[in-house]
C-alpha positions as CSV (number, residue, x, y, z in Angstrom):
1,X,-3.2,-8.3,-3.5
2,X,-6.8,-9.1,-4.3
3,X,-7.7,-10.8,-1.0
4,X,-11.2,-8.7,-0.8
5,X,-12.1,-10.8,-3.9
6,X,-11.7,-14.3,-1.8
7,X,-13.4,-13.1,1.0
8,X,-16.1,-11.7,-0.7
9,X,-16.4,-15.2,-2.7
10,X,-16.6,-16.7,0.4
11,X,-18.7,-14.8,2.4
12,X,-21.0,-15.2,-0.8
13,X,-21.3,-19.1,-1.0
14,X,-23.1,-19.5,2.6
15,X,-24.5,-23.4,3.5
16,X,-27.3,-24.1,5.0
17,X,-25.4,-24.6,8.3
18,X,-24.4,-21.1,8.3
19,X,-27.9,-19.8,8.6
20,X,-29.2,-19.0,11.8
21,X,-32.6,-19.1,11.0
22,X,-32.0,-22.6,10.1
23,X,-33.8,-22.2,6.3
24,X,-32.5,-23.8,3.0
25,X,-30.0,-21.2,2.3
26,X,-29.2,-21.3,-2.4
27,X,-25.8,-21.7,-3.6
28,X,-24.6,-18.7,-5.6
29,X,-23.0,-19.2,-8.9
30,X,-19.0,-18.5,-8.8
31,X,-19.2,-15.0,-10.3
32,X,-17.1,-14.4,-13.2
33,X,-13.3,-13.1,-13.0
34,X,-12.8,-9.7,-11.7
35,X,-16.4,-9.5,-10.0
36,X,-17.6,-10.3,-6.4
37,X,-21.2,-11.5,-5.1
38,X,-22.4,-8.7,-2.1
39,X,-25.0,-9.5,0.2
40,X,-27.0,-6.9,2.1
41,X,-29.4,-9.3,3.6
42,X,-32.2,-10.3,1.2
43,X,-30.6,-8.2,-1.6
44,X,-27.6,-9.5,-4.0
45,X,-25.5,-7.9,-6.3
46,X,-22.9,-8.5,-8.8
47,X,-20.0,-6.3,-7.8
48,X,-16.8,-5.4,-10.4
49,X,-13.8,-5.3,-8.2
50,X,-12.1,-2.5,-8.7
51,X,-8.5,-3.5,-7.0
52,X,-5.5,-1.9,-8.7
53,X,-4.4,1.8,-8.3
54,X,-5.7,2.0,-11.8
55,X,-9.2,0.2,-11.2
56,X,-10.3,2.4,-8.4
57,X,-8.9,5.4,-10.5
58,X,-11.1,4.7,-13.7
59,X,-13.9,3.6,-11.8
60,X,-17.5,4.5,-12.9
61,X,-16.1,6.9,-15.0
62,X,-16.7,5.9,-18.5
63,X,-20.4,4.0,-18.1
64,X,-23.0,6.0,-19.1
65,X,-25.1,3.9,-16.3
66,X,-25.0,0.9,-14.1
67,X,-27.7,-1.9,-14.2
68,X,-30.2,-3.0,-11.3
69,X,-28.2,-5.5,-9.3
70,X,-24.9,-4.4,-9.8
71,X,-22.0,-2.2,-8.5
72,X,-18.6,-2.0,-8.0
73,X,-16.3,-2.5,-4.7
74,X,-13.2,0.0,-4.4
75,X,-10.6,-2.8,-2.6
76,X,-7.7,-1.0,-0.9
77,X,-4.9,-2.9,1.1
78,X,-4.8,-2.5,4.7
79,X,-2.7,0.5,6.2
80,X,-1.7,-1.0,9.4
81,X,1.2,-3.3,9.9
């Protein structure tokens, strides 16, 4: 499954309701297929989700760098039952 994807699209797409400190909170653009937004508080970045076996396997391997204000997330299904 890809289910980090959804919740990393929703936990992206907060309203102004959802912030505490009660300020006008943006709406983030839907990212493009295959990619998630991440927030680390004030900070954003464009994450490629890396989500098959294959994915996470080729990885970062073949870019010769990665631009400011993006990343990739390594989604792996949950062991437990």
């Amino acid at each position: 499954g890809n289910s980090g994807t959804a919740e990393a699209r929703e936990a992206a797409s907060p309203t102004p309701a959802d912030d505490p400190r009660g300020a006008e909170v943006r709406r983030t653009p839907t990212p493009p297929p295959g990619h998630a937004w991440v927030i680390f508080g004030a900070d954003t970045v464009l994450a490629e989700v890396a989500a098959t076996a294959e994915e996470r396997a080729e990885g970062l391997m073949y870019r010769d760098d990665v631009p400011d204000g993006t990343g990739m997330l390594f989604v792996f299904q949950d062991s437990q039952p």
